[in-house]
C-alpha positions as CSV (number, residue, x, y, z in Angstrom):
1,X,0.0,0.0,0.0
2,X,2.7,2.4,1.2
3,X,4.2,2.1,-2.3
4,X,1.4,2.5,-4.2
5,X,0.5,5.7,-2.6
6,X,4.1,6.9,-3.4
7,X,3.6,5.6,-7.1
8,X,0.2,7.9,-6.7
9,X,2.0,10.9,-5.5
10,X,4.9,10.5,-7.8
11,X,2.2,10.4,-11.3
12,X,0.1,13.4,-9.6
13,X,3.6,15.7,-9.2
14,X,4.8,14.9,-12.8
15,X,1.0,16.1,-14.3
16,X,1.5,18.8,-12.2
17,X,4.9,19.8,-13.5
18,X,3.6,19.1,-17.2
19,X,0.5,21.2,-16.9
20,X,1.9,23.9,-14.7
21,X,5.7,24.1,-15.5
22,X,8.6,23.9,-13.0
23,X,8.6,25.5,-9.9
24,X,11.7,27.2,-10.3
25,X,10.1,28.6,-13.7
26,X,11.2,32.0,-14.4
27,X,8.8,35.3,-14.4
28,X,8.7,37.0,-18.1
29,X,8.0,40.6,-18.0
30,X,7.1,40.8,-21.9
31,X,4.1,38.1,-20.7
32,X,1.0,39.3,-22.1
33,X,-0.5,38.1,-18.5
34,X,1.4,40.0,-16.7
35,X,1.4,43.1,-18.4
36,X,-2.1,42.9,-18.6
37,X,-2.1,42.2,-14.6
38,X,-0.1,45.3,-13.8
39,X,-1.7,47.3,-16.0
40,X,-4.7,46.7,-14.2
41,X,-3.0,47.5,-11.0
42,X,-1.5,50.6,-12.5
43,X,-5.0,51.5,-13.6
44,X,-6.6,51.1,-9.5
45,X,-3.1,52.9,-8.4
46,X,-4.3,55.6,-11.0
47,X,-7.8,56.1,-10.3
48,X,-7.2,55.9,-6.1
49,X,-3.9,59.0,-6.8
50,X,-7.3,60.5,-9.0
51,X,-9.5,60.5,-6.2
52,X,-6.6,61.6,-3.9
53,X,-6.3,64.5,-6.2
54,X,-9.6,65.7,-6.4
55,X,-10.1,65.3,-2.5
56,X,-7.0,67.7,-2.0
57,X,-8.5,70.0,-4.9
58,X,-11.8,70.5,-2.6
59,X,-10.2,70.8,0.2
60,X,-8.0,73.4,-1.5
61,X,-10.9,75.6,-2.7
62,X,-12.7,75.4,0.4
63,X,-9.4,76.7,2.8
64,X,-8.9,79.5,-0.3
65,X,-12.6,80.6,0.1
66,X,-11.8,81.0,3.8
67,X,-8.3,82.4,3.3
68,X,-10.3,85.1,1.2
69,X,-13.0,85.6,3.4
70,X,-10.5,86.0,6.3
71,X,-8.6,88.3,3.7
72,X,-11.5,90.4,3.0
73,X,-12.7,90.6,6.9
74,X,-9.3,91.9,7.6
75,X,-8.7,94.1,4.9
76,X,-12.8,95.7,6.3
77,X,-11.1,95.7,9.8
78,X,-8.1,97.8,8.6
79,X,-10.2,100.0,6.9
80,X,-12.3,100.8,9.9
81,X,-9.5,101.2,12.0
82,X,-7.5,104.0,9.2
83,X,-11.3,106.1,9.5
84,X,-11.1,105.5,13.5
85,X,-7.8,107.1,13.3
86,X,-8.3,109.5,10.5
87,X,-11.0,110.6,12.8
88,X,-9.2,110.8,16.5
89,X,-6.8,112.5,14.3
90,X,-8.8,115.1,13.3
91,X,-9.8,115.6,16.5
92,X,-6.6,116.2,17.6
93,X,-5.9,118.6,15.5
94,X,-9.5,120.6,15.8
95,X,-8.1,120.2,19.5
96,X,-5.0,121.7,19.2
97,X,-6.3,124.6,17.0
98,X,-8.8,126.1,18.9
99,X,-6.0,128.2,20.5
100,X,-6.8,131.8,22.7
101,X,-5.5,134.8,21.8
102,X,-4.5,137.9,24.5
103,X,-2.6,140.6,23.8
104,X,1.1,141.3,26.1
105,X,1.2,145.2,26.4
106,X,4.7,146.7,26.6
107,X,7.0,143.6,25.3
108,X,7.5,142.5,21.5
109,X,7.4,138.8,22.0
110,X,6.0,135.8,24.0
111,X,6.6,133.5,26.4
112,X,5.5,130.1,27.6
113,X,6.3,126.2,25.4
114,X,2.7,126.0,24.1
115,X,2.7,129.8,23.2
116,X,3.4,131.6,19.7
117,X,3.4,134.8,18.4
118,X,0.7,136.0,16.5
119,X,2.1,139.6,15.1
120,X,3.8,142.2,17.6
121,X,3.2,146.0,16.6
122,X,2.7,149.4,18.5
123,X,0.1,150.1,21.2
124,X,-2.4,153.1,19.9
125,X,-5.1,154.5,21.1
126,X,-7.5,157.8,21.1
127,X,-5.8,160.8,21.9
128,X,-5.7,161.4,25.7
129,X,-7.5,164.6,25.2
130,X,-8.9,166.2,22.0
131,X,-7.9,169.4,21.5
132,X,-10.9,170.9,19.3
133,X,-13.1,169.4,21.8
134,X,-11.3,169.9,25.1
135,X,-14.4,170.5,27.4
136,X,-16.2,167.3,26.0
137,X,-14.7,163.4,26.0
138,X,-15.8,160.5,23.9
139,X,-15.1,158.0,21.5
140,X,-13.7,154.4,21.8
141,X,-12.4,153.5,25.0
142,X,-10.0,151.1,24.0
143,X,-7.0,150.1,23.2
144,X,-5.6,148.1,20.1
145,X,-2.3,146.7,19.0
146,X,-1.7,147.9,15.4
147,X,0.7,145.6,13.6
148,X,4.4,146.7,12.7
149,X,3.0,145.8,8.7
150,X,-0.3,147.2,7.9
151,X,-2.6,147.0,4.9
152,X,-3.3,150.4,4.1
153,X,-6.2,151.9,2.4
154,X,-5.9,154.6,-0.6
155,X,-8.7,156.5,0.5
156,X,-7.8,159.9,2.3
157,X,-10.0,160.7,5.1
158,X,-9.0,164.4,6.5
159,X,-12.0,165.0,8.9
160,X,-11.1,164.0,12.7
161,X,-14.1,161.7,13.4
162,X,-12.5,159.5,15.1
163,X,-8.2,158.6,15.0
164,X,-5.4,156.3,16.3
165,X,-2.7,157.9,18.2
166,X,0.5,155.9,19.5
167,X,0.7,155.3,23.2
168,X,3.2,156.7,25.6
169,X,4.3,155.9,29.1
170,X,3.3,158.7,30.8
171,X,5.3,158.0,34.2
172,X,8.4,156.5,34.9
173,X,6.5,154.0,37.3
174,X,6.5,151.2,34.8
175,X,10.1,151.3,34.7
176,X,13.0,153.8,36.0
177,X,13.1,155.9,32.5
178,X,9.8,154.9,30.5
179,X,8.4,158.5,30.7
180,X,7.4,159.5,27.2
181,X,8.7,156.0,25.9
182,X,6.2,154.6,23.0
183,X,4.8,151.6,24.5
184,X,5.3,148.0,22.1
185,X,2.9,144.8,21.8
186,X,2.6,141.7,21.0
187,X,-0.6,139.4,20.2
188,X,0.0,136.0,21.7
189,X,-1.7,133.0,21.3
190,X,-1.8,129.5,23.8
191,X,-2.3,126.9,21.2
192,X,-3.2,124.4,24.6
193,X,-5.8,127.1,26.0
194,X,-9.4,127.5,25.4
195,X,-9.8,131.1,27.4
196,X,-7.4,134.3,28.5
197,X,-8.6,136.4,31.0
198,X,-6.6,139.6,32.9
199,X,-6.8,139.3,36.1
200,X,-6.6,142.5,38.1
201,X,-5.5,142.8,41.4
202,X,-3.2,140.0,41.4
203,X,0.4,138.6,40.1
204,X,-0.3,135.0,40.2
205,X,-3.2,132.9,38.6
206,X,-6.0,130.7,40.2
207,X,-5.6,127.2,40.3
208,X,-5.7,125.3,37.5
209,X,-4.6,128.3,35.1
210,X,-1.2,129.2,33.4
211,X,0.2,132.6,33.9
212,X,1.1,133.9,30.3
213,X,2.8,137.3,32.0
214,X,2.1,139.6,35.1
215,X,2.5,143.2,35.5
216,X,1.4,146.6,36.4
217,X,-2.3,147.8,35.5
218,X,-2.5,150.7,33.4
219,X,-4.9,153.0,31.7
220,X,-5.5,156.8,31.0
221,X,-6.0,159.6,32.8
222,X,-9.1,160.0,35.0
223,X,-9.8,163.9,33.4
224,X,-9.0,162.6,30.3
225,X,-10.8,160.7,27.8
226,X,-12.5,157.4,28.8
227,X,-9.9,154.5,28.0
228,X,-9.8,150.7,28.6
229,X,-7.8,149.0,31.8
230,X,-4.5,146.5,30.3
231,X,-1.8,145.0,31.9
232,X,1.5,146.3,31.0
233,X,4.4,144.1,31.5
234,X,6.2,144.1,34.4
235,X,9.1,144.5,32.4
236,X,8.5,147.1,29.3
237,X,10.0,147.6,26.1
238,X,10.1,150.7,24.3
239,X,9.7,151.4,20.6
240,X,13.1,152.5,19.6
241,X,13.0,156.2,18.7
242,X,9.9,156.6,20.2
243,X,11.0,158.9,23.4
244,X,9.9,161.9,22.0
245,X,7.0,163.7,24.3
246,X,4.1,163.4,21.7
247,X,1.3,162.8,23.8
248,X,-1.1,161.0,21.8
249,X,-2.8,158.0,23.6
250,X,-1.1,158.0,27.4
251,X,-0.7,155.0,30.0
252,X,-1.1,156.0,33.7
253,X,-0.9,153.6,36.7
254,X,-3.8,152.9,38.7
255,X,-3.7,153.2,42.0
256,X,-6.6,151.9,44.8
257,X,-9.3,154.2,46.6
258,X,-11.3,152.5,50.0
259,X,-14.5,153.6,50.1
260,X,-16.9,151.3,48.4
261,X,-14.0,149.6,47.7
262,X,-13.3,147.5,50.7
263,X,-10.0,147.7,52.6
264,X,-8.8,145.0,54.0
265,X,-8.3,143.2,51.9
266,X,-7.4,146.0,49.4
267,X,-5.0,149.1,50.5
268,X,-5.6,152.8,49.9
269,X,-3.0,154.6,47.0
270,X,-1.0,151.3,46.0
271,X,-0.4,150.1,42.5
272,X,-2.8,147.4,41.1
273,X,-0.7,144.1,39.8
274,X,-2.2,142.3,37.1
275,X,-1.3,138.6,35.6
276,X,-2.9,137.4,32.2
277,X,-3.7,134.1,32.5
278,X,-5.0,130.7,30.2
279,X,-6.7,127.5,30.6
């Protein structure tokens, strides 16, 4: 029996060889089988490296349409923020250029970090008395600062209505020798301040407000024609070759009088200080 199985095994192996070839039979790669086989297999590699493709490509378009939404969100965002600024800058500048303006009798120039000069000219006035009408006063009361380059009319006007005369220090109180001196000034302007006031009275400011300058208060003469209170500086200038005793528009001191003024606090026959001051 044991051989005839063997004799069995030995018949099935060499069919198997004949129909199937050797085992040690080598591959050919020009077999039309096997070209066919891997071409197949090229053909699932293909269509799965498709489907790969395509996957990335939508998920490519759908990060770019959120890439550009993002884009244009932030490019909305900037553009709100440049008008936010535009706009705080503007009011920064309508903040800085509101300004206040006050006039410095007696100097040329200004003082103080946030302030500038406006123009600086020659103080002027009506004439202290009027000599066709010396028994009768009127006319403006105040004083102006003409600037050192006017725009002048071509008109003539020869009747005395009404006329600027230069100002003089009439005393030498303001400073040892400012009798007869013309008096200077200078239009300043705080470009931090909203307001300017003069304080009379005093030679420092209230809390919270910026002394521009201080000085002595002035004005004309009481039996002369009606004229405005300023504050000269406590240190004048004089308009050079302007000592001459002209007497057009005169600055006095002012002194105090008790009576309905009350005294203490204030003093009888001292000078008034004055300080101009900003906030």
């Amino acid at each position: 029996m044991d051989y005839f199985y063997m004799l069995m095994f030995k018949l099935l192996y060499f069919f198997a060889v004949c129909a199937f070839g050797h085992e040690n039979k080598r591959l050919l790669l020009n077999d039309p089988d096997v070209l066919v086989a891997r071409l197949s297999n090229l053909e699932q590699q293909n269509q799965l490296l498709t489907q790969l493709v395509n996957q990335i490509n939508v998920t490519c378009r759908a990060e770019n349409a959120d890439l550009q939404a993002k884009y244009l969100d932030l490019v909305s965002k900037m553009a709100q923020t440049e008008s936010h600024l535009q706009h705080q800058d503007q009011l920064i500048t309508a903040s800085q250029d509101h300004g206040s303006t006050y006039v410095r009798w007696g100097r040329t120039q200004c003082e103080g970090i946030h302030t500038e000069l406006v123009y600086s000219g020659y103080a002027a006035g009506q004439r202290y008395v009027h000599v066709t009408y010396s028994s009768r006063y009127g006319g403006p009361a105040n004083n102006l600062c003409l600037p050192k380059d006017p725009e002048l009319s071509n008109i003539s006007l020869t009747s005395g209505w009404s006329s600027l005369f230069g100002t003089e220090y009439e005393v030498n109180g303001f400073a040892p020798d400012s009798v007869n001196n013309d008096v200077p000034c200078a239009v300043c302007r705080n470009k931090q301040a909203s307001s300017s006031i003069m304080i009379p009275g005093r030679h420092s400011c209230y809390s919270e407000w910026i002394k521009e300058y201080n000085g002595l208060l002035a004005s004309g003469h009481e039996g002369n024609s009606a004229s405005s209170y300023i504050c000269v500086d406590k240190n004048p200038e004089y308009i050079p070759s302007g000592e001459k005793d002209e007497n057009g528009n005169l600055f006095y001191l002012v002194g105090l009088k008790c009576g309905p003024l009350p005294c203490p606090p204030y003093h009888n026959n001292l000078q008034v200080n004055c300080v101009v001051c900003s906030k």
